[in-house]
C-alpha positions as CSV (number, residue, x, y, z in Angstrom):
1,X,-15.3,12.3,-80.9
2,X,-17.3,13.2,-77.7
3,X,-21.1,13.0,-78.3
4,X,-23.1,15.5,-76.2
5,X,-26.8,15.9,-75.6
6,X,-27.9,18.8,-73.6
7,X,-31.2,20.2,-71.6
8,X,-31.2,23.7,-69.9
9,X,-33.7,25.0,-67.3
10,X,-35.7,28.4,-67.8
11,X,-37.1,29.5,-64.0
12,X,-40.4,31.2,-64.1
13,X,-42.4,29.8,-61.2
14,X,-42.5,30.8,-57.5
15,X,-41.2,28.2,-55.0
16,X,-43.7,26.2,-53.1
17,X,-43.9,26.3,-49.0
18,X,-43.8,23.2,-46.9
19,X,-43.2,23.9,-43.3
20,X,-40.7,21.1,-41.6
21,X,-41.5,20.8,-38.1
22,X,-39.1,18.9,-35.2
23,X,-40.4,16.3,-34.0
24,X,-39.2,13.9,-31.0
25,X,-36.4,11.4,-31.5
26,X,-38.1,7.8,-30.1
27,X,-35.2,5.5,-30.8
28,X,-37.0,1.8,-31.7
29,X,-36.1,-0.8,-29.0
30,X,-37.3,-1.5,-25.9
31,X,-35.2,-0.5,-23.7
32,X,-34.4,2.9,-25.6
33,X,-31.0,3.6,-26.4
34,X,-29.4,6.0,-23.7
35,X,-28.1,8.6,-26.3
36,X,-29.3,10.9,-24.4
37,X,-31.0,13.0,-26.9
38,X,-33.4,15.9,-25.8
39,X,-36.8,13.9,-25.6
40,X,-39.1,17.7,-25.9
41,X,-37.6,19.9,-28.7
42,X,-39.5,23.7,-28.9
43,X,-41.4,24.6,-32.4
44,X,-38.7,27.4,-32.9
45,X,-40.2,29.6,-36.0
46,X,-38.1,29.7,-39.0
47,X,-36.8,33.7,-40.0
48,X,-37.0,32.5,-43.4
49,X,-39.9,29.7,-44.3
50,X,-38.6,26.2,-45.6
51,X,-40.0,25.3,-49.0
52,X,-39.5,22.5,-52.0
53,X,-39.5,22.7,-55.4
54,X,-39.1,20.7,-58.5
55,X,-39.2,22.0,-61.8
56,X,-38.3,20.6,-65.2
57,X,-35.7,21.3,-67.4
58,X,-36.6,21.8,-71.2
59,X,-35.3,19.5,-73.5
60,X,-32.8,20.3,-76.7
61,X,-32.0,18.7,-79.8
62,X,-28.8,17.9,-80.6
63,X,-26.0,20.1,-78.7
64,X,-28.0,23.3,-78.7
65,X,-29.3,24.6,-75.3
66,X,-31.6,26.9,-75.0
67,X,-30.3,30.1,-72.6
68,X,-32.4,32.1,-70.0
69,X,-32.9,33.3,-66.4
70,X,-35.9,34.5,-64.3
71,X,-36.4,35.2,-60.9
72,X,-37.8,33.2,-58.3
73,X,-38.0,33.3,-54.4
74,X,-34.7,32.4,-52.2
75,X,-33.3,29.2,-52.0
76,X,-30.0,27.7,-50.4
77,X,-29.8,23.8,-51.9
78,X,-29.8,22.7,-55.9
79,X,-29.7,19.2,-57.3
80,X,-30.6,17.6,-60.4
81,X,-32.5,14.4,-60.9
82,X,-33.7,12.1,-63.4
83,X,-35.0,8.6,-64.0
84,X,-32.8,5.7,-62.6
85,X,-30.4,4.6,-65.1
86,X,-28.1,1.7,-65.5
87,X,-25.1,3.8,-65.1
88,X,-25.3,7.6,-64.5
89,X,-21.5,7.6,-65.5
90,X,-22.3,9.3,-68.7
91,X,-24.2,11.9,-66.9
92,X,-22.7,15.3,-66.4
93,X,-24.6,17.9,-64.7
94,X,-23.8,21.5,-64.2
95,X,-25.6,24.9,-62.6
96,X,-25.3,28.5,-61.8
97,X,-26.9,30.4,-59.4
98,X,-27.5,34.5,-59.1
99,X,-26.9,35.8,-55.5
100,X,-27.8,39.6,-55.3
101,X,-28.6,40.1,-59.4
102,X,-25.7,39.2,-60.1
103,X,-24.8,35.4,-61.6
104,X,-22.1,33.4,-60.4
105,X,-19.6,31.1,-62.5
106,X,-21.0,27.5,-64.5
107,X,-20.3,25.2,-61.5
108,X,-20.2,21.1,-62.2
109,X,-22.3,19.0,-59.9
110,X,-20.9,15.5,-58.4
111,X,-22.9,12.3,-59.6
112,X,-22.4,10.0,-57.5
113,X,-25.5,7.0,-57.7
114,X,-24.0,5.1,-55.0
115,X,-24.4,7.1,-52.3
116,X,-27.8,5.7,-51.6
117,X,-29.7,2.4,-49.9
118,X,-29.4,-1.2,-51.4
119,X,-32.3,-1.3,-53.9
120,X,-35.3,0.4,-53.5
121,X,-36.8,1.6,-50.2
122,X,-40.3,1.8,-48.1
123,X,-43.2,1.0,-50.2
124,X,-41.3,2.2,-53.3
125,X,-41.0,0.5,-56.8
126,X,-37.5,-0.3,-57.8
127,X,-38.2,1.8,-60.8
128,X,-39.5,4.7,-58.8
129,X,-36.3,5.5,-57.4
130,X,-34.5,8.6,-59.0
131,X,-30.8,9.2,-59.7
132,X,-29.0,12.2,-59.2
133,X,-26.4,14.9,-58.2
134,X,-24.7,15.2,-54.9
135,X,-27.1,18.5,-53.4
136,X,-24.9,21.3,-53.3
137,X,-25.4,24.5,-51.0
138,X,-25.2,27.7,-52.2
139,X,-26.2,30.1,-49.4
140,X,-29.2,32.4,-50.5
141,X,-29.7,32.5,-54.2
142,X,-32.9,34.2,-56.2
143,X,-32.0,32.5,-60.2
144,X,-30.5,29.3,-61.6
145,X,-29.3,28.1,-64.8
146,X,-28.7,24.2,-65.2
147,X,-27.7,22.2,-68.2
148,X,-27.5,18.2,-68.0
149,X,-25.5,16.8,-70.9
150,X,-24.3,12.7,-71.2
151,X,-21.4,12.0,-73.2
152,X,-22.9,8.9,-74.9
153,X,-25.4,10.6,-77.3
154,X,-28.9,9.3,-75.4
155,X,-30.8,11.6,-74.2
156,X,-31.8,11.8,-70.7
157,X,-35.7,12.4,-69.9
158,X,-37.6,13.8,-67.1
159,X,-34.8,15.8,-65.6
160,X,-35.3,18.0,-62.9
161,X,-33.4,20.6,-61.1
162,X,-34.6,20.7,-57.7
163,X,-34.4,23.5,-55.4
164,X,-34.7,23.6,-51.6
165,X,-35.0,26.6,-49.2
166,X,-34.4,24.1,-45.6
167,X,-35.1,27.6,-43.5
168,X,-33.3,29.4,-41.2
169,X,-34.0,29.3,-37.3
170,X,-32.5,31.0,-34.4
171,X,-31.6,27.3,-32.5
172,X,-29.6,27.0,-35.6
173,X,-26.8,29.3,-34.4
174,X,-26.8,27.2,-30.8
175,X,-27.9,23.6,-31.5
176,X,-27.6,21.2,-28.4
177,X,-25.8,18.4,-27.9
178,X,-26.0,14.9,-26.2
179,X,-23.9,15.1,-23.1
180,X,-20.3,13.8,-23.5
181,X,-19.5,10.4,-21.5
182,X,-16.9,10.5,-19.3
183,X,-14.0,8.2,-19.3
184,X,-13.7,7.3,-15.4
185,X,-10.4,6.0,-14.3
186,X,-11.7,2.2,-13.2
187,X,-9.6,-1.1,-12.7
188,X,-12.0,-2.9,-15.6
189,X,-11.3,-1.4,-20.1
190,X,-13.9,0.8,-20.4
191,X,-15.2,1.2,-24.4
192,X,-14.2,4.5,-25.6
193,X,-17.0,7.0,-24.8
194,X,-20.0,8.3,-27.1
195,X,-18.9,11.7,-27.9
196,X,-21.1,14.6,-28.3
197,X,-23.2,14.7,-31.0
198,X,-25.9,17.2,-32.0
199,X,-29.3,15.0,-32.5
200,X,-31.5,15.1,-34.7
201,X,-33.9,17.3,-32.3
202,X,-31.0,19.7,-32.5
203,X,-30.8,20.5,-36.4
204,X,-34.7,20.6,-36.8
205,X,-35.3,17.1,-38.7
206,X,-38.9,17.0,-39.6
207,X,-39.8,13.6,-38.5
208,X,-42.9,12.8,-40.5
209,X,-40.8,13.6,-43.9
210,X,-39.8,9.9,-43.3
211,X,-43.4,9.2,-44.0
212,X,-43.0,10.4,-47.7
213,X,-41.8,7.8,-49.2
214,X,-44.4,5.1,-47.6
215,X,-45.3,4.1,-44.2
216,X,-42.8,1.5,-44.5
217,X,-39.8,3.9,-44.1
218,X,-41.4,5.7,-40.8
219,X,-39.9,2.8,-38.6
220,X,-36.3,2.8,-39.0
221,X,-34.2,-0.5,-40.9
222,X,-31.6,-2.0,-38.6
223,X,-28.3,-4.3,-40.0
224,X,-26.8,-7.2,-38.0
225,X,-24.2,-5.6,-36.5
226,X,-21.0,-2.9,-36.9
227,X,-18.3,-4.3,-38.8
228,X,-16.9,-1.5,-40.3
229,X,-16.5,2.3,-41.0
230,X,-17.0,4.3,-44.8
231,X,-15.7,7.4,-44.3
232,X,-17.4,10.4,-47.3
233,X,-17.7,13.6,-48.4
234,X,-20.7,15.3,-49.1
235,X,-19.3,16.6,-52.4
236,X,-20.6,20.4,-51.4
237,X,-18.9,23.4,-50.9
238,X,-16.6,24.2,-48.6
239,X,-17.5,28.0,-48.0
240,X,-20.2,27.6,-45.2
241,X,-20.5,29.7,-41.6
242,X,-21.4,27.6,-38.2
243,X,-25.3,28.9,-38.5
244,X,-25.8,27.3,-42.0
245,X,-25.0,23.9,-41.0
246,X,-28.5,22.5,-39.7
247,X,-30.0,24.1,-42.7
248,X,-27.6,22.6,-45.0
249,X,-28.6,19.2,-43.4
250,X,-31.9,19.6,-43.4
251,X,-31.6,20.2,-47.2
252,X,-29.5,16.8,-47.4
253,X,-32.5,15.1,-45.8
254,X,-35.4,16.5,-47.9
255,X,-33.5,16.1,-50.9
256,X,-32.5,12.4,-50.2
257,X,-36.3,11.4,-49.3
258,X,-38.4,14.3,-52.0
259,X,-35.7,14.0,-54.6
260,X,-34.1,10.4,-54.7
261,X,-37.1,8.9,-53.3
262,X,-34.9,7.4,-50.1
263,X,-36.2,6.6,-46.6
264,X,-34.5,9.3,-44.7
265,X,-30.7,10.6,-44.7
266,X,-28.6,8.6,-46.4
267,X,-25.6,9.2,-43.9
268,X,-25.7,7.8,-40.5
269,X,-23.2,10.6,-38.7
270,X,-22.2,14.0,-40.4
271,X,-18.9,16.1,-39.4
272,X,-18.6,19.5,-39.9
273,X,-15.4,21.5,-40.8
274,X,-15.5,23.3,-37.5
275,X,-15.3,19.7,-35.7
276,X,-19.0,19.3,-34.7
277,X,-20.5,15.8,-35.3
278,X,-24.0,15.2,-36.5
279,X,-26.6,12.4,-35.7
280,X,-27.9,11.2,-39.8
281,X,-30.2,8.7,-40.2
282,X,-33.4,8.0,-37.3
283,X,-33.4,4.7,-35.3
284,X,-30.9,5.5,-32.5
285,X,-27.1,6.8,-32.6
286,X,-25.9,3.4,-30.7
287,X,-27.7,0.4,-33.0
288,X,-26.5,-0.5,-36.2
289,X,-29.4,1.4,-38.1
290,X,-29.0,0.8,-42.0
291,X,-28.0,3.4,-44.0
292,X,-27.8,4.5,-47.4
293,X,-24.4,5.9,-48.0
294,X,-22.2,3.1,-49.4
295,X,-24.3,1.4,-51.8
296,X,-24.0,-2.9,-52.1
297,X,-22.1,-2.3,-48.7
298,X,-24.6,-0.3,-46.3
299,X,-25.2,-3.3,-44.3
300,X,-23.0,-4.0,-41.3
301,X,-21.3,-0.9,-41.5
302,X,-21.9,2.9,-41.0
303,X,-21.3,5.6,-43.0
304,X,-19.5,9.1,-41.6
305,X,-19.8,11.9,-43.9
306,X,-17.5,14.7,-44.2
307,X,-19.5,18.3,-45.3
308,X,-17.1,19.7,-48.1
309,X,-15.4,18.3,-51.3
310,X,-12.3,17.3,-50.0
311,X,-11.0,16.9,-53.7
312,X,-10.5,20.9,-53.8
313,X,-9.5,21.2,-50.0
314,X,-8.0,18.9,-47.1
315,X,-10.2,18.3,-44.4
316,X,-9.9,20.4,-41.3
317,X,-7.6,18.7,-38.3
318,X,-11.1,19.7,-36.1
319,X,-12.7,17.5,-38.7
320,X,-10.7,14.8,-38.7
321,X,-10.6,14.4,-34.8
322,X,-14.3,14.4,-34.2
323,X,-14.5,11.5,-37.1
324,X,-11.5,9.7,-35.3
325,X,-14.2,9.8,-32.1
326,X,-17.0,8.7,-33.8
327,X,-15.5,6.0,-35.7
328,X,-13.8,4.8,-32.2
329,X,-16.9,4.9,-29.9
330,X,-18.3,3.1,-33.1
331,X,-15.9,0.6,-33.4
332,X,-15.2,0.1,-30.1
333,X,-18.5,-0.5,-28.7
334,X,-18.8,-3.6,-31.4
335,X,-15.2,-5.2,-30.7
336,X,-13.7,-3.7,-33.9
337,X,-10.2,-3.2,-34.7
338,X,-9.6,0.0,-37.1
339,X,-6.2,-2.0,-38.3
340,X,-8.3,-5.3,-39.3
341,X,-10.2,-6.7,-42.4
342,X,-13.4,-7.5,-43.3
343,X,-15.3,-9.5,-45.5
344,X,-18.7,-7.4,-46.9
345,X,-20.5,-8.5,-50.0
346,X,-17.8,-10.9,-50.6
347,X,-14.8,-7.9,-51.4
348,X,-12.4,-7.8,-48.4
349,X,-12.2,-4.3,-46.9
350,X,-10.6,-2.8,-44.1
351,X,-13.1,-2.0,-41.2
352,X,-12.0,1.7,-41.7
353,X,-12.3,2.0,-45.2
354,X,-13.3,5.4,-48.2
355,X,-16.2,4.9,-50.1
356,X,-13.7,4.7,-53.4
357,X,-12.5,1.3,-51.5
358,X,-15.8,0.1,-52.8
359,X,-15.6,1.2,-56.5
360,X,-14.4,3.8,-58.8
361,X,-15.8,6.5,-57.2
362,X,-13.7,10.1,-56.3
363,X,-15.3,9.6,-53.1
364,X,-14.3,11.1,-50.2
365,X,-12.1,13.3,-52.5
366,X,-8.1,12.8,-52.4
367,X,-7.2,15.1,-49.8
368,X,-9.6,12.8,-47.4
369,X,-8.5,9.5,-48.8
370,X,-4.7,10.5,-48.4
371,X,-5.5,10.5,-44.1
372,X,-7.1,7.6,-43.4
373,X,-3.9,5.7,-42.6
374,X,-3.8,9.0,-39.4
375,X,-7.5,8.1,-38.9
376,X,-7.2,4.3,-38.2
377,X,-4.0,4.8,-36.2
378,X,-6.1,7.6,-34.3
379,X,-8.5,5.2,-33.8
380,X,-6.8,3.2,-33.0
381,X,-4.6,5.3,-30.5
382,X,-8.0,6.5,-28.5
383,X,-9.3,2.6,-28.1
384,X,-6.2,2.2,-26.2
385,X,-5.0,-0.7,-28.6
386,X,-7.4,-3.2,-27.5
387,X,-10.9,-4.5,-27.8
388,X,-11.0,-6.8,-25.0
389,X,-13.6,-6.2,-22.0
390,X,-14.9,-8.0,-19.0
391,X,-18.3,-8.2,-21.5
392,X,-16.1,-9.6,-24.2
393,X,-14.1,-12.0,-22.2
394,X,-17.5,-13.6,-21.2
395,X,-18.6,-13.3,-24.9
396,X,-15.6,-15.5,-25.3
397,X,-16.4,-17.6,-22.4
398,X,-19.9,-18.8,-24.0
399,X,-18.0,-19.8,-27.7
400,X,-17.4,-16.1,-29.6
401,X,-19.9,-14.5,-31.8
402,X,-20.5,-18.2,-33.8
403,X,-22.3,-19.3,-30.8
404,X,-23.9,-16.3,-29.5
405,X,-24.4,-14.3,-32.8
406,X,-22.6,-10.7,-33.2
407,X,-22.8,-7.4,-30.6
408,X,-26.2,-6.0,-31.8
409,X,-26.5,-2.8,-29.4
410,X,-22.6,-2.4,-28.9
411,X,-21.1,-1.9,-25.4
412,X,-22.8,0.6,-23.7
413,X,-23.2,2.1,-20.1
414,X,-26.2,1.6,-17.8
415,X,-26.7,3.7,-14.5
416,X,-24.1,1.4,-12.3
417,X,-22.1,-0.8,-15.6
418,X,-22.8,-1.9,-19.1
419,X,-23.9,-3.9,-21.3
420,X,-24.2,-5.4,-24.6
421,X,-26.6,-6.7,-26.6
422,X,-25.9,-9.9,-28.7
423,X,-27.9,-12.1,-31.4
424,X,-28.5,-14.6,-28.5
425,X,-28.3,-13.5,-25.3
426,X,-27.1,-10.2,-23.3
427,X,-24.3,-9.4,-21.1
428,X,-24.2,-7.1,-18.5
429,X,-21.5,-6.2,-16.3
430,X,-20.7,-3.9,-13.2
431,X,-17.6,-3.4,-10.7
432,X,-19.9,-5.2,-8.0
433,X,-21.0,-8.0,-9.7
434,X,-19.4,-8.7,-12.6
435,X,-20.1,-10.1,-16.1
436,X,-22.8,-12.1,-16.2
437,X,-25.1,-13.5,-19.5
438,X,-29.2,-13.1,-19.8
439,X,-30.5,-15.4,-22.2
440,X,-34.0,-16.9,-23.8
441,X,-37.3,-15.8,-22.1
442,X,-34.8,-14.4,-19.3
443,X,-33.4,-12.3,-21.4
444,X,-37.0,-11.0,-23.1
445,X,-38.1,-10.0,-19.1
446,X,-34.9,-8.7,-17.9
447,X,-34.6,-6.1,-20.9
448,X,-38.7,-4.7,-19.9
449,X,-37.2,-4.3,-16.2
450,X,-33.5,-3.1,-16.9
451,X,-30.4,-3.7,-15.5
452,X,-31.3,-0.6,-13.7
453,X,-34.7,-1.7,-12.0
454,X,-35.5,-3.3,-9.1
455,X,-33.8,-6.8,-9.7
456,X,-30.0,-5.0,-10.6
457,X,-27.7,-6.5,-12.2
458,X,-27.3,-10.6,-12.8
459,X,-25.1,-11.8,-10.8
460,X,-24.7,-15.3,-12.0
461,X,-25.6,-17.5,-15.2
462,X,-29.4,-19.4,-15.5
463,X,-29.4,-22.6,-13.9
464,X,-31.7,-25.7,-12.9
465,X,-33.9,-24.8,-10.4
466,X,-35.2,-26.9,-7.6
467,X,-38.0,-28.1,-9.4
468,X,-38.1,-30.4,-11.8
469,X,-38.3,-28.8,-15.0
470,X,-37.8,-25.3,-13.6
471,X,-35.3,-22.6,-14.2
472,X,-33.7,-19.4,-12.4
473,X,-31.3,-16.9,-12.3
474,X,-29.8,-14.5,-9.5
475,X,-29.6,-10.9,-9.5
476,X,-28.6,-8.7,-7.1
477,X,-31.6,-7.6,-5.6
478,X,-33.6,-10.9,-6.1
479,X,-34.0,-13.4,-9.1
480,X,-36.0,-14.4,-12.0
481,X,-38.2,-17.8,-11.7
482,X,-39.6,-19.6,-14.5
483,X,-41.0,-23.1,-14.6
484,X,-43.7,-24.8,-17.8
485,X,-46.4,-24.4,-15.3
486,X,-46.0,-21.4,-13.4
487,X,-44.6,-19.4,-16.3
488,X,-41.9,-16.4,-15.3
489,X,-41.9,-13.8,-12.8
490,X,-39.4,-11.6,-10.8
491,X,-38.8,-11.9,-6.7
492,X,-37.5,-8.5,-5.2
493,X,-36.7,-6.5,-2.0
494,X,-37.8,-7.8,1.0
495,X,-40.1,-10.3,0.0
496,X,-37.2,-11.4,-2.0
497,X,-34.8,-11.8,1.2
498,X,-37.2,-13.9,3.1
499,X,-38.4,-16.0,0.3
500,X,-34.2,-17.2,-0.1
501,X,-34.2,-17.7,4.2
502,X,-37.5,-20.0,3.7
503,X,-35.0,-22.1,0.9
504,X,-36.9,-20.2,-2.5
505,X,-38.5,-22.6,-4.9
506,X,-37.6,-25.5,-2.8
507,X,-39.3,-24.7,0.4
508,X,-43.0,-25.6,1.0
509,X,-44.2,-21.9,-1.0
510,X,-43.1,-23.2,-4.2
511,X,-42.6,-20.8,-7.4
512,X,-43.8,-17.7,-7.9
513,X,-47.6,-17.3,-9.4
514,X,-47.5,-13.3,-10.1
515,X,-45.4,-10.5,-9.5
516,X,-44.9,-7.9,-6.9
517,X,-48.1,-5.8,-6.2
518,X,-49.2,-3.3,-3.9
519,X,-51.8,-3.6,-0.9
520,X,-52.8,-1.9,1.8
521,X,-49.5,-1.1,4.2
522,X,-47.1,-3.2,2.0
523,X,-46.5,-5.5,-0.8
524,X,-47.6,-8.5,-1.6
525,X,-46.8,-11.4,-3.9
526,X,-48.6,-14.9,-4.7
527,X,-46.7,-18.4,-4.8
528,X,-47.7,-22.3,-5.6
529,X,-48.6,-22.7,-1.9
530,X,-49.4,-19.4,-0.1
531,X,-48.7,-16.1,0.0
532,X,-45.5,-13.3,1.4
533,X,-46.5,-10.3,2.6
534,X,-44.3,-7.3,3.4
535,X,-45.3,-4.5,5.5
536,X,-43.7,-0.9,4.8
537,X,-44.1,-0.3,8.3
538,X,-42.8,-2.7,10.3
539,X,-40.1,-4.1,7.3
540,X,-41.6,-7.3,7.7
541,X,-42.8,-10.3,6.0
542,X,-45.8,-12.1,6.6
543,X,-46.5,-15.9,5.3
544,X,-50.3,-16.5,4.5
């Protein structure tokens, strides 16, 4: 005999307003990330205002509800909450919304507790978190009914139907995008190239909503390293135009951090049904930011998210390229294969694997889960069946991940190669000089200057120096010195060239004191035993 307890919501009050402004992306590592996401975004006003609001349903005793509508201003997301449980298994929860005075059909809401971070989040309480429905759009609604009822005879306190109006801007019909990268033809196996993804810039995220929650969550969480792929579904409808996507994310993101009490977006990427992907969660498209999608199993891996209930329909084929791209550029920038296994929180999974892979979950619906055998031979297919690169040949070279830790920032391109950045040291590689390693203090200097700056790229491995106790490393422009005494500094350009033909550290200048700096006419730069001057006019050096 099924034992129900219900609670039904009576609307009376008038929806809140809280203005979410864009803000700029600032990815958080040093050098930034090259996603190439629009660094200025314009304060675009909204057509219709955003606002919040949470508002508690009444309780009932036994299996009587009480039944009753009111009208309130528009809206276009509706969840339901209440206190963290154990198990919200026993949870059902179900709404209906009126659209133009007239009310639509009882509609069931998905509960799904694991999509969410590992424990609590920020400066939050474990208790303080809040479980919940999946949010589910509805367009532009004016009334709701909800009714929460558990199927184990407890009764569920506190509950709360929240509604969200994320606004409506004109960049919404034409959000930009990060540039695609092209594949050029070149003798060396290229990682497969970022694909373009609107930012967060482009769908309007309000960057100091990440504040909510503490100050804690304002500076993104990063994981080890990407090891593997959950693929999702947002659980929502299926029935949404091109325009209402950045609204309908920006209703994901307000009701993961106001209404679940969560950092920021749970998902890291998004993919819509007309094949656009979608940055999620802050900290930088390329680095393994941690995410809250896959819970136990959000570390090492990323979560791609799917915007539909792929239990009622299959996922587009636009849909299901664009995921085969992300997951690719993902997996291939990390040295992943899409056919292999993994080990994560001790269950072996494949590196492309559904969220129902992790538990009993319905997650990412049946129609999804039935094409993930296409998406890992996709994957597979655009990776050109193979992870090896120059970089990862040298990773090799230096004893594999156990003995320089695993890819942190994955492959990625510079202005004239790539590079990757491991636990222990960086590689960087380029057609003219090859693949070379930066390591220790080298390796803390060379990423403020950049494979890009004045030194280039390395174009050997650190060695002994002709010092006692000193150390250097070539690059193509100059080197790097270092020695206990004189400490580290860079040798460029000209001064550079005629501090090699002297014999460098071992002729009768010694190491370098200080860097390159400016004077009158020239450059100068100071060593143990004098001092090289270049002049911009004559292209000369001068030894004092």
């Amino acid at each position: 005999m099924r034992v129900t307890k219900s609670l039904r919501l009576t609307l009376t009050a008038v929806v809140g307003l809280a203005v979410l402004v864009p803000l700029v992306h600032v990815p958080w590592i040093d050098p930034a990330p090259a996603d190439a996401v629009p660094r200025a975004v314009p304060r675009s006003a909204y057509d219709v205002e955003p606002s919040y609001r949470e508002l508690p349903l009444r309780q009932a005793t036994g299996t009587k509800v009480s039944s009753a509508s009111a009208r309130t201003e528009s809206f276009g997301m509706v969840g339901v909450t209440w206190p963290a449980r154990a198990s919200s298994a026993d949870v059902e929860a179900k709404i209906r919304v009126r659209r133009n005075g007239t009310w639509a059909a009882w509609e069931r809401l998905t509960v799904e507790d694991d999509h969410g971070p590992d424990g609590a989040e920020g400066n939050q309480r474990p208790d303080a978190r809040r479980s919940g429905t999946e949010p589910t759009w509805v367009g532009t609604a004016d009334g709701v009914e909800a009714a929460v009822t558990t199927t184990d005879g407890t009764t569920v306190q506190d509950a709360k139907v929240v509604l969200i109006q994320p606004g409506f801007r004109a960049a919404d019909n034409d959000p930009p995008t990060t540039p695609e990268q092209p594949i050029v033809p070149e003798a060396s196996r290229a990682p497969y190239a970022m694909p373009r993804i609107v930012g967060r810039p482009g769908w309007g995220a309000d960057e100091k909503l990440r504040s909510h929650n503490g100050a804690a969550c304002a500076k993104p969480k990063f994981t080890s390293t990407v090891q593997a792929a959950f693929v999702h579904h947002t659980a929502d409808t299926n029935n949404y135009t091109s325009a209402q996507v950045p609204a309908m994310i920006r209703g994901m993101y307000t009701y993961h951090v106001k209404s679940r009490g969560w950092c920021d977006l749970g998902y890291n990427f998004l993919v819509d049904k007309f094949g656009r992907a979608w940055e999620g969660r802050y900290g930088g498209m390329q680095l393994p930011v941690l995410g809250a999608h896959t819970g136990s199993f959000n570390a090492n891996s990323f979560g791609v998210s799917l915007i539909g209930n792929f239990d009622k329909v299959a996922p587009t084929a636009k849909m299901m390229e664009m995921t085969a791209r992300i997951v690719a550029w993902k997996l291939d920038a990390n040295y992943r294969s899409p056919l292999a296994t993994v080990i994560l929180d001790g269950s072996k999974l494949g590196t492309v694997s559904g969220h129902r892979d992790t538990k009993a979950t319905a997650c990412p619906g049946k129609n999804l889960y039935s094409k993930l055998g296409w998406l890992r031979q996709r994957v597979n297919a655009l990776m050109g069946k193979s992870v090896s690169t120059e970089i990862y040949r040298r990773a090799q070279q230096h004893g594999g991940y156990r003995a320089i830790g695993q890819p942190f920032w994955g492959e990625h391109p510079t202005r004239t190669g790539r590079a990757t950045y491991f636990g222990a040291l960086d590689i960087y590689w380029s057609a003219r000089t090859g693949a070379w390693s930066v390591r220790g203090g080298f390796k803390a200097q060379f990423r403020k200057i950049g494979p890009d700056g004045f030194l280039g790229m390395p174009t050997g491995e650190q060695r002994n120096g002709k010092i006692g106790g000193s150390r250097k490393q070539p690059f193509r422009n100059g080197a790097l010195y270092w020695s206990p005494k004189t400490g580290m500094f860079p040798v460029a350009g000209l001064i550079s060239r005629t501090y090699g033909a002297l014999g460098a550290e071992g002729s009768r200048l010694g190491l370098p004191t200080s860097g390159i700096y400016k004077v009158n006419g020239g450059q100068q730069q100071r060593f143990q035993h004098g001092t090289l001057t270049s002049s911009t006019r004559t292209q000369k050096v001068y030894i004092s």
